[in-house]
C-alpha positions as CSV (number, residue, x, y, z in Angstrom):
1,X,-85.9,-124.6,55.6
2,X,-84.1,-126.4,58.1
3,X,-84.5,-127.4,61.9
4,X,-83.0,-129.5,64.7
5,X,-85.6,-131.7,66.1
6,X,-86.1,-132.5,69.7
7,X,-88.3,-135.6,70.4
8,X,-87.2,-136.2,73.9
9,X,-87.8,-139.0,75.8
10,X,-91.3,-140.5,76.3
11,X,-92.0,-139.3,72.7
12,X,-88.8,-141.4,71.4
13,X,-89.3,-144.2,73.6
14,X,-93.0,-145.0,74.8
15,X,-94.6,-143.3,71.7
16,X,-92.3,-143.5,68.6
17,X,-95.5,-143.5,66.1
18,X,-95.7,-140.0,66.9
19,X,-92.1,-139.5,65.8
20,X,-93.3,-141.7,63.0
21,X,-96.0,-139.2,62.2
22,X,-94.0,-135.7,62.8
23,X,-91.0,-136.7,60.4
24,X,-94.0,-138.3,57.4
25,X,-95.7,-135.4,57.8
26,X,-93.8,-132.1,58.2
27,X,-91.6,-133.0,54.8
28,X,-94.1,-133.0,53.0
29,X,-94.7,-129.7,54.1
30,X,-91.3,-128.6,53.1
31,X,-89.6,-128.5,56.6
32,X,-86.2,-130.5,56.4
33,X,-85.0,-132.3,59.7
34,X,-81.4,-132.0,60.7
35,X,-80.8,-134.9,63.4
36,X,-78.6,-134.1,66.2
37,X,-76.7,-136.6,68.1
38,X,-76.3,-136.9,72.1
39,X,-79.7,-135.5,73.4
40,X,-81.0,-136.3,77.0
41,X,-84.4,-135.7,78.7
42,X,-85.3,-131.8,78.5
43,X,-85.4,-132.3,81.7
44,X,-89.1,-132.7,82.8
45,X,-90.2,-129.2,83.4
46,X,-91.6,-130.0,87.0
47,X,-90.6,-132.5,89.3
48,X,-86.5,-132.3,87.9
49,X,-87.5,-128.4,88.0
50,X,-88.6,-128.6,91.2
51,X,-85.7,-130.8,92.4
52,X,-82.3,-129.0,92.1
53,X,-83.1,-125.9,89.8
54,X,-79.5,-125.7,88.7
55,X,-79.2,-129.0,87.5
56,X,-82.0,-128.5,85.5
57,X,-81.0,-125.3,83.6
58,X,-77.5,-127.2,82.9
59,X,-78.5,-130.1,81.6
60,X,-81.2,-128.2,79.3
61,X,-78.4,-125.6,78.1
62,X,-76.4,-128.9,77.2
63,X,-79.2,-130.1,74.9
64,X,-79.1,-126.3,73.4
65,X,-75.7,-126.3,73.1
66,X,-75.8,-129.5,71.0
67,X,-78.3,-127.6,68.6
68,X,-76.4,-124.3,68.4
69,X,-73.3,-126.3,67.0
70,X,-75.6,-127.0,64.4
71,X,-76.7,-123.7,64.1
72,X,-80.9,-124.7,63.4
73,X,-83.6,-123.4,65.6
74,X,-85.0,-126.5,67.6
75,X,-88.2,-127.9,67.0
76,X,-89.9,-129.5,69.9
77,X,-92.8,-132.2,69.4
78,X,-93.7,-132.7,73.3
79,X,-95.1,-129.7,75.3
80,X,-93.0,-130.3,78.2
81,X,-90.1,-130.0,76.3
82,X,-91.0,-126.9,74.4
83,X,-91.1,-125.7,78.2
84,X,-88.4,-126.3,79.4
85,X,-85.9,-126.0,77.1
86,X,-87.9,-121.9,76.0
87,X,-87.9,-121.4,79.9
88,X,-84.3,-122.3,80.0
89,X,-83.2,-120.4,76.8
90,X,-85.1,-117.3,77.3
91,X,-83.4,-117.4,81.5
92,X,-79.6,-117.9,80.5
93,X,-80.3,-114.9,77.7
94,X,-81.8,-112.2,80.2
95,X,-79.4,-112.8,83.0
96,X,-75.8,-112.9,82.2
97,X,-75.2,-113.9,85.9
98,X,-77.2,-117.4,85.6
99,X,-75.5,-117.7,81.9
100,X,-72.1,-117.6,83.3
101,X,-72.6,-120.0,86.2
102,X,-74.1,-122.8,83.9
103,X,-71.4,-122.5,81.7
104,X,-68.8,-123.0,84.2
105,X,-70.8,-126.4,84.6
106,X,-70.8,-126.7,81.1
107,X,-67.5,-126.2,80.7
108,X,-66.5,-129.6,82.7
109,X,-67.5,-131.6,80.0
110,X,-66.2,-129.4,77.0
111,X,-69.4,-127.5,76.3
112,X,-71.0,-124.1,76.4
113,X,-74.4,-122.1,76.1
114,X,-74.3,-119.3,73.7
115,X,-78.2,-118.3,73.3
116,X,-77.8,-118.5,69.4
117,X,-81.1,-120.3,68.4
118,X,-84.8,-120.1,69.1
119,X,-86.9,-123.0,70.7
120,X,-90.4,-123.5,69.2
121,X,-93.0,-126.0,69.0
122,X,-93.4,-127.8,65.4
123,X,-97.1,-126.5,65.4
124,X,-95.8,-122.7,65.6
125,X,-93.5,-123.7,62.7
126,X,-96.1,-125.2,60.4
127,X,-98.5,-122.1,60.9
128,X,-95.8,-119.4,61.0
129,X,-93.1,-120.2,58.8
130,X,-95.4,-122.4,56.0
131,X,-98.6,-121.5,56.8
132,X,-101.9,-122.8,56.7
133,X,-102.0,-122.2,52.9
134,X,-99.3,-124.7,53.1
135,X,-100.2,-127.6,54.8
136,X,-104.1,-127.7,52.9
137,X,-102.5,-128.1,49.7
138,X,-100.8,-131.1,50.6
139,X,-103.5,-132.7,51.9
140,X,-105.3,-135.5,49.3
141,X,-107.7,-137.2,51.4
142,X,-109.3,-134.2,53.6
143,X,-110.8,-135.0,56.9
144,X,-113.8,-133.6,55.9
145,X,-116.7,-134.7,59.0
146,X,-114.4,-135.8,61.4
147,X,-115.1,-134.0,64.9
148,X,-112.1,-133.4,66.8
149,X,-112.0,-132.2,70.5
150,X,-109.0,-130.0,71.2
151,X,-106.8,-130.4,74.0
152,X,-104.0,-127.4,74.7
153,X,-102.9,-128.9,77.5
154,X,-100.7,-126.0,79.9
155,X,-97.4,-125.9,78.9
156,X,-98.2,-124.7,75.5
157,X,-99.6,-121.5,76.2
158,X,-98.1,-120.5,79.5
159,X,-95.8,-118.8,80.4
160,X,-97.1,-117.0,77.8
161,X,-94.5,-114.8,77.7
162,X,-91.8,-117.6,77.7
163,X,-93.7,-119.9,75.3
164,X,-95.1,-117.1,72.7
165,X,-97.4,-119.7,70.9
166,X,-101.0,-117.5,71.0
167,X,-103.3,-116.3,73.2
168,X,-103.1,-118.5,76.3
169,X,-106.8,-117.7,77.3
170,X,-108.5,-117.8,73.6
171,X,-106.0,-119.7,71.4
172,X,-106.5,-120.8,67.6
173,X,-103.4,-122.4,66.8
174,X,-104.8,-126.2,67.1
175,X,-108.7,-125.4,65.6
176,X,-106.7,-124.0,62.8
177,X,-104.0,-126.3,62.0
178,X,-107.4,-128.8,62.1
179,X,-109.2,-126.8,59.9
180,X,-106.1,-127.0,57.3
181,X,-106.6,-130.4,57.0
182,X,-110.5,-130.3,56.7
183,X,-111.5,-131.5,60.1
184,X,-114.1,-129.9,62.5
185,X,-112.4,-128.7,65.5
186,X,-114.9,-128.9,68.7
187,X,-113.3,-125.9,71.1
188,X,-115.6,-127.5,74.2
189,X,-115.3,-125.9,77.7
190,X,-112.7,-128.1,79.0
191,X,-110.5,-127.4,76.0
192,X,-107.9,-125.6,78.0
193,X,-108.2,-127.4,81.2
194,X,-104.7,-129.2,82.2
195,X,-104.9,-132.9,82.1
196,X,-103.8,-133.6,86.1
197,X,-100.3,-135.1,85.2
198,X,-98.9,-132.6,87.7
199,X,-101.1,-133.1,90.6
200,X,-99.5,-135.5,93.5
201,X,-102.5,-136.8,94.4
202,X,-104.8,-139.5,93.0
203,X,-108.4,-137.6,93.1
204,X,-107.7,-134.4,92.0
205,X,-106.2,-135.8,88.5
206,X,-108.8,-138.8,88.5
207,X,-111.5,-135.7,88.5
208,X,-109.9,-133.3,85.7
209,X,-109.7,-136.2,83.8
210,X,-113.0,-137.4,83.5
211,X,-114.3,-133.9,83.4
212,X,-112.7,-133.2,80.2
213,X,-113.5,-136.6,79.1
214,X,-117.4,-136.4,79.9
215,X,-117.2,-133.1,78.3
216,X,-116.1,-134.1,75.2
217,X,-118.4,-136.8,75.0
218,X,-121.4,-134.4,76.0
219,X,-120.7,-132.7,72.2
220,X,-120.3,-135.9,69.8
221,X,-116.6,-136.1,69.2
222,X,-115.5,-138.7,66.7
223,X,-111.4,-138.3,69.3
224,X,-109.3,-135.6,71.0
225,X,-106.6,-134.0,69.4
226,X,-103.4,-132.7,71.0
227,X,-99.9,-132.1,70.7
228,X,-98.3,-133.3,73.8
229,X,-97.4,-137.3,74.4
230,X,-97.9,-136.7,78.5
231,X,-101.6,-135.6,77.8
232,X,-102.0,-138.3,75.6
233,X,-100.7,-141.1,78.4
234,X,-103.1,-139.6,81.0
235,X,-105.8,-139.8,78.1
236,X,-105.5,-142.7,76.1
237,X,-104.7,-145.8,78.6
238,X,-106.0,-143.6,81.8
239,X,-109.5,-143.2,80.6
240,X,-109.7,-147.0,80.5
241,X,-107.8,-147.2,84.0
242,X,-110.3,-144.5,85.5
243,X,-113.2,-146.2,83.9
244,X,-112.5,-149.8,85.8
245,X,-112.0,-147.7,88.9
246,X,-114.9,-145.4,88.7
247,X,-117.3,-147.7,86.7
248,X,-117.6,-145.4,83.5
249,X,-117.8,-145.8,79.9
250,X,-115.2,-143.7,78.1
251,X,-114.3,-145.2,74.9
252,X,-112.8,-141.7,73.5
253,X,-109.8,-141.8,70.9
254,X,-106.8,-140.2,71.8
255,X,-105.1,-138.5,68.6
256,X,-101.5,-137.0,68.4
257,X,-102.1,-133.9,65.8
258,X,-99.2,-135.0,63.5
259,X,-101.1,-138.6,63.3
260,X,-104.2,-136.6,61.5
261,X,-102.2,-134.3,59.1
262,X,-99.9,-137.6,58.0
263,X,-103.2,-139.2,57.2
264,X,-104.9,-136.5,55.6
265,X,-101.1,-136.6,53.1
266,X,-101.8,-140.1,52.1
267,X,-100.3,-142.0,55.0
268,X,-101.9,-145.4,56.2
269,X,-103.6,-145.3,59.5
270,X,-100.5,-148.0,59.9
271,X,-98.0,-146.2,59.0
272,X,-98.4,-143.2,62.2
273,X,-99.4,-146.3,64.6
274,X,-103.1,-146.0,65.1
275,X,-103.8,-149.4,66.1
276,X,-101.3,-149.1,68.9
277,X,-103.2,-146.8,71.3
278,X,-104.9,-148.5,73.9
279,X,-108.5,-146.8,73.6
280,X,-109.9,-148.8,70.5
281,X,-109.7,-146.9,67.0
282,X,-112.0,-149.0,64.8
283,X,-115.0,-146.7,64.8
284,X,-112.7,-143.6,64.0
285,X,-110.6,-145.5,61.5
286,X,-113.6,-146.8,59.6
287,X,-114.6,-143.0,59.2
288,X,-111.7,-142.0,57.9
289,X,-111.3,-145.0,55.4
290,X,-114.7,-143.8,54.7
């Protein structure tokens, strides 16, 4: 089963251990990669989005494009990404109108939107198309004991009707895809909050932050585990940043999910880049060496 993957940008070029860790992992699944040359940012879903709209649909049906001639669905591994380029997809297929004026755009550098393939987050692939069946039996060191705090994040789950990943107020998708690999998902009440990245102040993301952060550590967890690189920035070096500024103790691993299934295959905590996030990993890696 092939697929197109879309890393984008931060993923690609701040975070590349999560790359690492999607293309170690989903093989081994069976998924196979087809690379595509030439892709740009998405673009970011909300301040480009909220800059010239136009601009934003064309250069997202230019990334498309670039897949269609391919002919793969995309796989995205950043929720930002996955909502943009659905949002954009699912737009230029209900209105003919918007369709035609991006292509005349398009058209100025030799390309065009056709709507022939699906957008979908590498999660909704491993569950749907392999299943959780699937990605159990290649695990050989399960993560049996490890307590992992979920993090959805927003643009997952909403639009729901856009993004068509699960229930956007009770979703499964992560505890489950933990589960497959023998880890103890912790679903805490802050599990859907969004992690402030949005906001364009400094207190109101400073506060939704450590709330989620305090919460997690309220129930035990051994990290968080999430999907999305943007979360994991505001997470991983801004709970030490918020911590000098506030005065509090959060010493909370941040965990991309790929990163835990590659392990849980047989990879080296080396191999998906553990000991590069900035929250210290020693206590969680002993456990799972354990």
């Amino acid at each position: 089963m092939k697929y197109t993957p879309f890393f984008g940008c931060m993923m690609t070029t701040k975070y590349p251990q999560f790359e690492a860790a999607v293309r170690k992992s989903v093989t081994k699944v069976g998924m196979e990669l087809v690379d595509v040359e030439g892709f740009s940012c998405c673009p970011d879903p909300i301040y480009f989005h909220a800059s010239n709209k136009m601009d934003w649909y064309t250069v997202a049906a230019r990334n498309l494009s670039l897949a269609e001639d391919v002919g793969h669905d995309i796989i995205t591994t950043c929720s930002g990404c996955t909502a943009t380029l659905s949002e954009v997809n699912l737009a230029l297929r209900e209105d003919s109108g918007l369709k035609d004026e991006v292509n005349k755009n398009l058209k100025k550098i030799g390309r065009e939107f056709k709507g022939s393939i699906n957008v979908r987050h590498a999660v909704t692939v491993l569950r749907d198309d392999f299943g959780l069946d699937k990605i159990t039996e290649t695990v050989i060191r399960p993560r049996g004991g490890l307590k992992v705090a979920v993090h959805y994040g927003c643009h997952l789950l909403k639009p729901s009707r856009v993004m068509r990943v699960d229930d956007p107020d009770r979703p499964t998708i992560l505890e489950n895809l933990l589960k497959a690999i023998g880890a103890e998902p912790i679903h805490h009440e802050k599990t859907l909050l969004c992690c402030g990245r949005a906001c364009t102040t400094d207190s109101i993301p400073d506060q939704m932050v450590m709330d989620i952060l305090e919460n997690i550590q309220a129930h035990d967890a051994d990290c968080m585990g999430l999907i999305c690189p943007t979360c994991f920035d505001e997470f991983d070096v801004g709970q030490i940043l918020l911590g000098r500024k506030y005065q509090k103790k959060f010493e909370i691993p941040i965990v991309y999910y790929f990163q835990l299934l590659a392990i849980a295959q047989g990879c080296d905590t080396g191999e998906v880049g553990l000991h590069l996030h900035k929250v210290s990993l020693d206590k969680l890696m002993e456990k799972v060496a354990a």
